[in-house]
C-alpha positions in Angstrom: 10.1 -21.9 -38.9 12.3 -18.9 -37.8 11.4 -17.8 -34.0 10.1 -14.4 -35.0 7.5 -16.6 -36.8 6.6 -18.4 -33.5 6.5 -15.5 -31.7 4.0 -13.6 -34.2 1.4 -16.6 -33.8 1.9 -17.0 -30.3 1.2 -13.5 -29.8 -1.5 -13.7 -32.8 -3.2 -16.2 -30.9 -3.4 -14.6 -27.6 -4.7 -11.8 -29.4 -7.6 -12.9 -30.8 -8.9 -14.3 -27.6 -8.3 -11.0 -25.9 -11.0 -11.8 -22.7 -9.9 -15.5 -21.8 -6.3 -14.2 -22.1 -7.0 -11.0 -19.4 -9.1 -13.2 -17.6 -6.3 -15.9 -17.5 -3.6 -12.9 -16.5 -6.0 -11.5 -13.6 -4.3 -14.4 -11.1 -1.0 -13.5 -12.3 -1.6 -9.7 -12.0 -2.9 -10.0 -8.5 -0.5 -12.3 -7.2 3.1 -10.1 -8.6 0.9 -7.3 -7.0 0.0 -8.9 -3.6 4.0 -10.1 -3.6 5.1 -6.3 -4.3 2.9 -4.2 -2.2 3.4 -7.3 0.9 7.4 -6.6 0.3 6.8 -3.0 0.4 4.8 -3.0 3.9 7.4 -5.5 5.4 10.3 -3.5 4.5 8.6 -0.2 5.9 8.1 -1.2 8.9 11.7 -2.7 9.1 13.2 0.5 8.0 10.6 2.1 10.5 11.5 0.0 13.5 15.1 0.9 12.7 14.8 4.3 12.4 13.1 4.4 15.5 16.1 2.3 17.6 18.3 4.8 16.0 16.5 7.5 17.4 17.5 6.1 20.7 21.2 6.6 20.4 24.2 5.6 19.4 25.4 2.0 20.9 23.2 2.6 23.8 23.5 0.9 26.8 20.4 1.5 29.7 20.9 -0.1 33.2 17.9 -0.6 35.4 17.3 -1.5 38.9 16.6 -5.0 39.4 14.0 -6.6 41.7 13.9 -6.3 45.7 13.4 -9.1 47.9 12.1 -9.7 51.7 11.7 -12.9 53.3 11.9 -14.8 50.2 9.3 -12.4 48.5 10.2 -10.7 45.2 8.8 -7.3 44.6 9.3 -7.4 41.1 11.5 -6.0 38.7 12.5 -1.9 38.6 11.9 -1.8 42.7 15.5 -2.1 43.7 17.0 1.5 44.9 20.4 0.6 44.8 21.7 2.8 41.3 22.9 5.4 42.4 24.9 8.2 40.4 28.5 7.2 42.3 27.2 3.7 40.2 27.3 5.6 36.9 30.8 7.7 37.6 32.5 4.3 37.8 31.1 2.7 35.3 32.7 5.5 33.5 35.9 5.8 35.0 36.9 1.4 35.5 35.1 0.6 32.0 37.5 1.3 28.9 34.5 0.2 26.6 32.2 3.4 27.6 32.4 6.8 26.1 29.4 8.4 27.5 27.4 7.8 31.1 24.3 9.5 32.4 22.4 8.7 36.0 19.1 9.1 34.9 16.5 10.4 37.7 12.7 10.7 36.2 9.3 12.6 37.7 6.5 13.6 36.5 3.6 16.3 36.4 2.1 19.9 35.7 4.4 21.8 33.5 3.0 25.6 33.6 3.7 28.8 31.2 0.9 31.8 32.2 -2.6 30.1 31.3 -1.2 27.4 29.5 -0.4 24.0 31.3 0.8 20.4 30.3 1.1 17.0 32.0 4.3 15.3 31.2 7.7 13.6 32.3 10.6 15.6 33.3 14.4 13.2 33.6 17.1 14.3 35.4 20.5 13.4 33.3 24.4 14.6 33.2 25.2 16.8 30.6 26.6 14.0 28.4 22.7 12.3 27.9 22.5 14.4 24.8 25.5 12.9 23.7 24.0 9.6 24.3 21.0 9.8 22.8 22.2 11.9 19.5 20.1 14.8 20.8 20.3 17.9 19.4 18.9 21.5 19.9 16.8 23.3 17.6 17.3 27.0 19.2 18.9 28.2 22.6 22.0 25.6 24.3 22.7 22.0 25.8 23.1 21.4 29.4 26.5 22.2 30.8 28.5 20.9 33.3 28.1 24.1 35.1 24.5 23.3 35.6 24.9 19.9 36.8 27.5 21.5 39.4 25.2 24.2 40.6 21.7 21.8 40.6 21.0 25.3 37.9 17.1 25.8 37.4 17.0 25.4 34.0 15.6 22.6 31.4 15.6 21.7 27.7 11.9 21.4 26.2 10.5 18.9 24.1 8.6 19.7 20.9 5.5 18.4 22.4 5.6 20.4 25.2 7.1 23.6 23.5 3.7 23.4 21.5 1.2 22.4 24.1 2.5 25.4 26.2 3.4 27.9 23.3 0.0 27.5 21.4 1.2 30.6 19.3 4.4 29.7 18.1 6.2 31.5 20.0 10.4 30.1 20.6 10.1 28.8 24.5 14.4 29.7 25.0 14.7 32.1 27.6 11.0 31.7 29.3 10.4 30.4 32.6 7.8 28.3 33.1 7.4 26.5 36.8 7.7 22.4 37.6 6.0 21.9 40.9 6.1 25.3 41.9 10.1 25.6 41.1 11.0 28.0 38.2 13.1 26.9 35.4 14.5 28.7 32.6 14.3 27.1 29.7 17.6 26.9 28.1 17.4 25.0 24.7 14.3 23.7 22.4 15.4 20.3 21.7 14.8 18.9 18.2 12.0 16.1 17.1 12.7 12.6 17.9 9.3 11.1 17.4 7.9 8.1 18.5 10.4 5.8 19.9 10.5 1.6 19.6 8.0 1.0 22.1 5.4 3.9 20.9 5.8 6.4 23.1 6.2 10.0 22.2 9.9 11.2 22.8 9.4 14.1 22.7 6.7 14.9 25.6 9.8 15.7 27.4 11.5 18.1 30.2 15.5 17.7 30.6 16.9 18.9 33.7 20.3 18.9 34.9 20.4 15.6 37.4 21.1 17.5 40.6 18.2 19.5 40.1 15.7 17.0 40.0 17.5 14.6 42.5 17.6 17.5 45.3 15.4 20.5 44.8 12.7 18.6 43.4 12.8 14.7 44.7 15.4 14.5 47.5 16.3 11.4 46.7 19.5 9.6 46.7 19.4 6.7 44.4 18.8 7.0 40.1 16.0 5.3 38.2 18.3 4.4 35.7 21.4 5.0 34.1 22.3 4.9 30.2 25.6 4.3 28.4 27.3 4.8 25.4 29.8 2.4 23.9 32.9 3.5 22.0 32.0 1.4 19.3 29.0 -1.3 18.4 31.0 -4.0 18.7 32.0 -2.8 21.9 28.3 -2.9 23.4 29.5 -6.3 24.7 32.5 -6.1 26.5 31.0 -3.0 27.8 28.0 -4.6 29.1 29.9 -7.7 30.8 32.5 -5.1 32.4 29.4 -3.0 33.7 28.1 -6.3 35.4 31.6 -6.7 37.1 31.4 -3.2 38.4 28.3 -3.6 40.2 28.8 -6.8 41.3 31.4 -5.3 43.1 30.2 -2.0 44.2 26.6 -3.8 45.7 28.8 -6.6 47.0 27.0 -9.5 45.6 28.2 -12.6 46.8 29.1 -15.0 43.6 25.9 -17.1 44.1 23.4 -13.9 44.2 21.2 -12.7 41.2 22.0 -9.2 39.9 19.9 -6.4 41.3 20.2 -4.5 38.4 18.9 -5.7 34.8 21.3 -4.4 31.6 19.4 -4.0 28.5 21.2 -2.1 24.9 20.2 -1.6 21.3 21.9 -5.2 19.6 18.9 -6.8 21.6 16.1 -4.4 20.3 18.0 -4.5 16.9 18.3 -8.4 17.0 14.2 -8.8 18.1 13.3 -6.5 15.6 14.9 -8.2 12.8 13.5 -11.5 14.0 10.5 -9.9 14.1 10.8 -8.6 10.3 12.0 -11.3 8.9 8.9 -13.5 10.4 6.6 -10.8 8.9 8.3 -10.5 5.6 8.4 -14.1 5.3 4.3 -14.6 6.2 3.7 -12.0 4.0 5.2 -12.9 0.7 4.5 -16.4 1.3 0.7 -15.7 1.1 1.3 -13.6 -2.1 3.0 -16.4 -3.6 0.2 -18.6 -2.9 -1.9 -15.9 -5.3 1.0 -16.4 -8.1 0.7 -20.3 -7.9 -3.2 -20.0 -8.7 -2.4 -17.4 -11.4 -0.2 -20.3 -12.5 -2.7 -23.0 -12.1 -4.9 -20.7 -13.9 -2.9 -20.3 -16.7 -2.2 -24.6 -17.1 -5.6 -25.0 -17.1 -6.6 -22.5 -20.0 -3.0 -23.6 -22.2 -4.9 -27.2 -21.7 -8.3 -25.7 -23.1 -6.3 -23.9 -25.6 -4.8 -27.1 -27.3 -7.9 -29.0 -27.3 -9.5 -26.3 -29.1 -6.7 -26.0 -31.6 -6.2 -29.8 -32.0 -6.8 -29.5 -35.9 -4.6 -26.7 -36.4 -1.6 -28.3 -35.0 -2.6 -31.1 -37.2 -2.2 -29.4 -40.0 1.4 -27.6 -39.0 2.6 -30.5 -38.4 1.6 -31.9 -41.9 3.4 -28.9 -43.4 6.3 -29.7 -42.0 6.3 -28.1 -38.2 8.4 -29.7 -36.4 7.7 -30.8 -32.5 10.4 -28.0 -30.9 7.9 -25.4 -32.8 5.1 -26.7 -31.6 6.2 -27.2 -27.9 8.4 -23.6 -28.2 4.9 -21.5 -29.3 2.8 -22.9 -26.8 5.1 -22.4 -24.5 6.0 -18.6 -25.0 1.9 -18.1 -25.3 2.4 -19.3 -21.3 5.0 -17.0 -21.0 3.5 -14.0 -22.7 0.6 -14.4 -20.4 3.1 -14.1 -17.2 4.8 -11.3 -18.1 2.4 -9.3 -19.3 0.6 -10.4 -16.1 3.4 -9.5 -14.5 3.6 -6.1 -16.2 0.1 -5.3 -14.8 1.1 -6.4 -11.6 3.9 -4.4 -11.0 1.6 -1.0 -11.4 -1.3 -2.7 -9.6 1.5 -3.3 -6.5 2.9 0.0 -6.8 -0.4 1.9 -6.3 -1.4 -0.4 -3.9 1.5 0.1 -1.5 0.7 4.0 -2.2 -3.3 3.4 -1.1 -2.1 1.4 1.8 0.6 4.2 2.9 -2.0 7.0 2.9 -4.9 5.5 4.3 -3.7 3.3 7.2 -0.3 5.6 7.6 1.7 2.4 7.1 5.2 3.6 5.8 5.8 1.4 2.8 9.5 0.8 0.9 9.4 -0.2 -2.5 12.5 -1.9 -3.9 13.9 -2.2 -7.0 14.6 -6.2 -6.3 11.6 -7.0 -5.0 9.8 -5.8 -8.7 12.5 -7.6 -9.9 11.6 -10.7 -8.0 8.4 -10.6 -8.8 8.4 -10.8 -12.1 11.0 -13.3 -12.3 8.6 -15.2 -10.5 5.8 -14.5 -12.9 8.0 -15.7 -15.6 8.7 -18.9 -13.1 5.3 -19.9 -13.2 4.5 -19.4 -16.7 7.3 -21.6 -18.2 6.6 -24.0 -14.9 2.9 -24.3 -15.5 3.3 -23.7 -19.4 5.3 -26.5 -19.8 3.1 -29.5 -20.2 0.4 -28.1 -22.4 3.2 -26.9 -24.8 4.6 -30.5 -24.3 1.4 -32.1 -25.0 0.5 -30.2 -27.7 3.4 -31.2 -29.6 3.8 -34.7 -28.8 0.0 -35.1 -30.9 -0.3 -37.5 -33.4 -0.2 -35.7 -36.5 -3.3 -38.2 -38.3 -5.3 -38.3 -34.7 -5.3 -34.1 -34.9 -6.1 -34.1 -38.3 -9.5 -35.9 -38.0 -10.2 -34.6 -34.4 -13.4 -32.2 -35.0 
């Protein structure tokens, strides 16, 4: 019997039980769903979490006071004063791994434009934060080193407060608006950023030049923070253990004291986010495999009903002269056949899942060629895997026990 043959009754077969056989698919079709649309989630919110330590800069580096103690008693981290922007100019100037360095000095409070007013968080930075960070300007100019020189009264807006205090529209460049009570001119409307890695809205944001905020607003003489930028990624490390030297030596820590500053940059976020990824996208296809593996039980279980309902009709091929490879091979593409077109159902079931779950929780979702792809090579998996011994027990029947089986 020529294989086109097989394949005609196999398919014949299937056919005429046409509700057992969708019945028998439903496992399969849920399951290559479940396994897309999980894929799809996972790898959204990878390519999410990405995006969003991207938007925090290029081979980013961010230094922060470490923790103060009297008397034996730690105040906790972030209370040490002793960054300072003479810190951050030789970082720049002894490190050969930095491109960029910023002092960072940060407040908070009222911005105010006529009748309009916003609460939000104004940072102090050099001129070269923008560099940093990737940080662009829609309309108007960047922070010079003129400004930083001359403590100038002037700011960059972000696009959350450029529409909280321009309800109209209207371009902020060139207004003034006033930051506890001083005026500044607003010089450039930065660009969106977006929520960053840990949620919060970038761009609810005043940047002033550092002087400005240090002395006419704080009068302080220590920075919050300061942020780096390595020349390259894979020199983020060099440059963070010759950052550690330099402060070392600049707060004079004795070998056998703790830093008081705490160094944190983006192969870290990158590294726990990835962990992080790969956890999820591991939990999640593993429980949409578990669907395919009842689909594939499911399918065992009706192959075995199938040949004890057709007991006398292999009988009978096999007293015409089928041999056992065409018994076992059209029982065994019947399995198959179920799979993939299973599978076929499941692909557009996962596809418009993934595009339910996307607008209605506001999950991004990735689809990807290979993870179809993997899917239905699965499907296919677990029809030959659990097709297998019905086919093989179907043909191993004694040709004079099926013929008098009733």
């Amino acid at each position: 019997m020529s294989v086109i043959d097989i394949l005609k009754m196999a398919y014949s077969s299937l056919g005429t039980n046409r509700l057992r056989s969708l019945l028998t698919m439903l496992g399969v079709i849920f399951g290559v769903g479940a396994v897309i649309a999980m894929l799809a989630v996972g790898s959204g919110a990878k390519a999410l979490v990405e995006s969003q330590i991207a938007s925090l800069g290029t081979n980013v580096i961010m230094i922060f006071p470490g923790a103060t103690r009297q008397h034996g008693v730690s105040y906790g981290a972030g209370t040490s004063i002793r960054l300072t922007e003479d810190d951050a100019v030789a970082m720049l100037k002894e490190s050969g791994s930095l491109m960029y360095v910023s002092p960072v000095a940060r407040s908070g409070g009222q911005v105010v434009y006529g009748n309009e007013n916003w609460a939000t968080r104004v940072e102090g930075v050099y001129p070269d934060y923008t560099s940093i960070r990737e940080w662009s300007v829609e309309s108007g100019e960047l922070l010079t080193e003129s400004d930083e020189r001359n403590a100038a009264k002037v700011c960059l807006m972000g696009q959350t407060v450029a529409k909280a205090l321009f309800v109209d529209g209207e371009d902020p460049v060139g207004k003034t608006i006033r930051f506890r009570r001083l005026p500044l001119k607003v010089k450039g409307l930065l660009s969106a950023k977006g929520p960053n890695f840990f949620g919060s809205d970038q761009d609810d944001i005043l940047l002033v030049p550092f002087s400005t905020l240090q002395r006419r607003i704080l009068g302080i003489t220590w920075a919050n923070f300061i942020i780096a930028s390595a020349v390259s990624r894979q020199a983020v490390e060099p440059a963070t253990e010759e950052i550690t030297g330099i402060l070392r030596s600049r707060h004079r820590l004795k070998a056998w004291e703790e830093d008081d500053f705490r160094i944190r940059n983006q192969t870290e976020l990158a590294d726990t986010a990835a962990q992080t990824s790969r956890t999820l996208g591991a939990l999640l296809a593993t429980i949409a495999s578990i669907s395919l593996l009842v689909g594939g039980i499911g399918i065992m279980n009706i192959m075995l009903v199938t040949v004890t309902e057709r007991t006398r009709e292999i009988g009978v091929r096999m007293s015409v002269g089928a041999r056992t490879n065409d018994i076992l091979f059209q029982f065994l593409v019947e399995a198959i056949a179920l799979s993939c077109l299973g599978g076929l159902m499941g692909i557009v079931l996962g596809v418009v899942s993934s595009r339910v779950i996307s607008a209605g929780a506001g999950w991004p979702v990735l689809i990807s060629p290979l993870s179809i792809i993997l899917a239905v090579a699965f499907a296919a998996l677990v029809g030959v895997g659990f097709g297998f011994y019905p086919a093989w027990k179907a043909s191993h029947l004694d040709p004079i026990e099926a013929l008098r089986y009733e």
